[in-house]
C-alpha positions as CSV (number, residue, x, y, z in Angstrom):
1,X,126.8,121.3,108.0
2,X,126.6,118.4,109.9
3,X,123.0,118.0,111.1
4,X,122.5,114.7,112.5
5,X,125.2,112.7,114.4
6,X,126.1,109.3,114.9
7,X,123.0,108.1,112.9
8,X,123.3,104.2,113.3
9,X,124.8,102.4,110.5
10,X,125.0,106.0,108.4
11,X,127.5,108.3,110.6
12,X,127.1,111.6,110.5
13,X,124.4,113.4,108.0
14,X,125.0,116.6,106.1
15,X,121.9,118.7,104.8
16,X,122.2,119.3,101.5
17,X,119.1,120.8,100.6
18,X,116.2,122.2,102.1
19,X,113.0,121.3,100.3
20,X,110.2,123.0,102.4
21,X,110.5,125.3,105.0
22,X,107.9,126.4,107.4
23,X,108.5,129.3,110.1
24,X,112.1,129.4,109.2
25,X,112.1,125.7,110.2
26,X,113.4,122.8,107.5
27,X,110.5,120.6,107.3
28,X,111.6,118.3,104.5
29,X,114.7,117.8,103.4
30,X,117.7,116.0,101.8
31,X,120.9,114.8,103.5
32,X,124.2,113.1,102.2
33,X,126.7,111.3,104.3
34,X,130.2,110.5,103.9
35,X,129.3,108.1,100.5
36,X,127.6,110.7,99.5
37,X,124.7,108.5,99.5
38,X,120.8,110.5,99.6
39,X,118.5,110.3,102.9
40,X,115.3,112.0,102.7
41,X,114.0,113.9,105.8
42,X,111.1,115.2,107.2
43,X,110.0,117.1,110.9
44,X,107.3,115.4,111.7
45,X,106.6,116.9,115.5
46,X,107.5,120.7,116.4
47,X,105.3,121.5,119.5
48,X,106.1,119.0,121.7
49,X,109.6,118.2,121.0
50,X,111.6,118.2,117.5
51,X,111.4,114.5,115.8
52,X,112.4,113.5,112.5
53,X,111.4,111.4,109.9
54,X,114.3,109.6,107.7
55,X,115.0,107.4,104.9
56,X,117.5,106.4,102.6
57,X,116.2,107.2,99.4
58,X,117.9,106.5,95.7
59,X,118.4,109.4,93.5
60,X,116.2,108.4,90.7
61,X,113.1,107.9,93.5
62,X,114.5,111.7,95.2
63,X,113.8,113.1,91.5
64,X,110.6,111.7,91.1
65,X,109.7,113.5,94.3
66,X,111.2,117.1,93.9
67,X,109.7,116.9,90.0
68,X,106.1,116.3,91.9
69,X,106.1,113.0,89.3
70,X,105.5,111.2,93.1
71,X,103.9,112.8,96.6
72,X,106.5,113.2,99.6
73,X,105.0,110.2,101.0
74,X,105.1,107.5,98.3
75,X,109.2,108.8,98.5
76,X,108.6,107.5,102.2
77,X,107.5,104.4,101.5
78,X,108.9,103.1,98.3
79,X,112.4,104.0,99.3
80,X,112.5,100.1,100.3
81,X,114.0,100.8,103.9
82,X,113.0,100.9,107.6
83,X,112.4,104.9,108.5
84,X,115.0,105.8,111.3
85,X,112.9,107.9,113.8
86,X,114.8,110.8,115.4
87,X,113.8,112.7,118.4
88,X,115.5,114.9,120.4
89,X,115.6,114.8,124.0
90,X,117.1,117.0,126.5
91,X,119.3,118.6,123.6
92,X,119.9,114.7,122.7
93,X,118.9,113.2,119.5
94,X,117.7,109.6,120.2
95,X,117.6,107.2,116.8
96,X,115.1,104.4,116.6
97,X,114.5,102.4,113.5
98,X,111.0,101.1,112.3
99,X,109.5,99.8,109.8
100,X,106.8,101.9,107.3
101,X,104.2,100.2,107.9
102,X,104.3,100.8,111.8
103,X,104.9,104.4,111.8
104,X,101.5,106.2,113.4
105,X,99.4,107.8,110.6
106,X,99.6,111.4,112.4
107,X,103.7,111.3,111.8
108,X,103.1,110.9,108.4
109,X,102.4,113.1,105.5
110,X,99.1,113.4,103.6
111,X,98.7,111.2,101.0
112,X,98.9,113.4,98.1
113,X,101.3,116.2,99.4
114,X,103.7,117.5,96.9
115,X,106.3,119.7,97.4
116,X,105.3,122.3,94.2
117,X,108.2,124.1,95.0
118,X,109.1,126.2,91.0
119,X,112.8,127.2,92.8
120,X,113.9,123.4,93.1
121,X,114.7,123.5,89.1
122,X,118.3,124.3,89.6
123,X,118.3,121.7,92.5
124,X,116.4,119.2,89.6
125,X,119.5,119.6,87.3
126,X,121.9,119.1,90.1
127,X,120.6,116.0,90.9
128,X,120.4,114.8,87.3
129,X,123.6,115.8,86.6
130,X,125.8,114.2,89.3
131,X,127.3,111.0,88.2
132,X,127.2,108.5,91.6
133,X,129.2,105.6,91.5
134,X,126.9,102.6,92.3
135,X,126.4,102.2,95.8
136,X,124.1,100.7,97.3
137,X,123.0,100.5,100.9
138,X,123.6,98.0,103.5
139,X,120.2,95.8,104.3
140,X,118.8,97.5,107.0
């Protein structure tokens, strides 16, 4: 399912896995596009509008985090790219890119927050076991 459109330089996003829910709401999760290349995402606002945090993210560093070896947020900011800020607006989603460092600390998770999610293990083994070709992404 085709969650986010358009997504400058990416194209369309499809989830692939929810990692957290809350309320019946994804709050972070993982998306593929067309290369089948990873992007980590998480909802980072609910109340006043829906906005989304997202990164590309390399599968080895997308491991780390669903294993718990690494917090959500280190995934964040070691992925190596700008985040792309999403936020919808009158059923729109608008897409701005920025870079780590100048994303407000309130948008952000805690420091130390793991997933600890025991039913990612199949999802673990999924991961491991997909063989990618090597693509990497465009400078961003």
């Amino acid at each position: 399912m085709i969650y986010f459109k358009n997504v400058p330089q990416y194209g369309d996003l499809e989830i692939e896995k929810v990692l957290f829910l809350f309320d019946n709401i994804p709050m972070i999760f993982v998306y593929r596009d067309d290369k089948k290349r990873y992007f980590l995402c998480q909802c980072v606002d609910v109340i006043d509008k829906f906005s989304w945090m997202i990164t590309p993210v390399q599968k080895r560093l997308l491991i780390s985090m669903v294993e718990d070896e690494i917090s959500v947020l280190s995934a964040f900011k070691d992925s190596g790219y700008d985040i792309i800020l999403a936020d919808e607006v009158k059923n729109e989603i608008g897409y701005r890119k920025i870079p780590f460092k100048n994303i407000p600390l309130d948008e952000l998770p805690d420091l130390d927050e793991k997933l600890e999610n025991p039913d990612l293990r199949e999802y673990i083994e999924q991961l491991q076991s997909t063989i990618l070709p090597p693509i990497e992404f465009d400078d961003m």
